[in-house]
N, C-alpha and C positions, 0 to 999 in steps of 0.2 A: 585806296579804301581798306580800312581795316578788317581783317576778317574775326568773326566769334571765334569766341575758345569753345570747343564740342567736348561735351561732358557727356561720358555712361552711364545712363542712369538705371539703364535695363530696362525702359517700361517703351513700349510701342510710341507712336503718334498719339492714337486713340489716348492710353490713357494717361500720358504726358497733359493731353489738352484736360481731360475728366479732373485730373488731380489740380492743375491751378484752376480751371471752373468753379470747382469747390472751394477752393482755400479764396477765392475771390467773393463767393457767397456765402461765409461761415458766419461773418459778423460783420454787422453793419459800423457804421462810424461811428455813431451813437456809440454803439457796443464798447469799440473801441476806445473811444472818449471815455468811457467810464470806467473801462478795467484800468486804465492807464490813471484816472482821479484815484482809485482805489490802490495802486502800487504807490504811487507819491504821496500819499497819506500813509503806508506804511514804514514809507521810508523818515519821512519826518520822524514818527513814534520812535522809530528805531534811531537815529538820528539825536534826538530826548535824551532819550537810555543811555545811550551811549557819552553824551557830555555829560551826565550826570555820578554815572559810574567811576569816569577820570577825572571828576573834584573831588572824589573821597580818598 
């Protein structure tokens, strides 16, 4: 059986668990689902721009 790689992170148990707790309940899927609509729409824009820039 393989064993984990142990990484320093400096923080206890306590707040090892408190810290992914939170990053677990920061934003919902939805949330996710949507910033992630709104980066792919930028990316297109920019994406635009950018072939339009190298025809000139």
């Amino acid at each position: 059986m393989a064993k984990p790689d142990v990484f320093n992170t400096m923080l206890t148990k306590e707040n090892l668990s408190e810290a992914f707790r939170r990053a677990l309940n920061d934003m919902t899927d939805e949330q996710i689902n949507a910033r992630f609509a709104e980066i792919e729409e930028k990316i297109a824009v920019l994406e635009k721009e950018i072939q339009e820039w190298t025809k000139s």
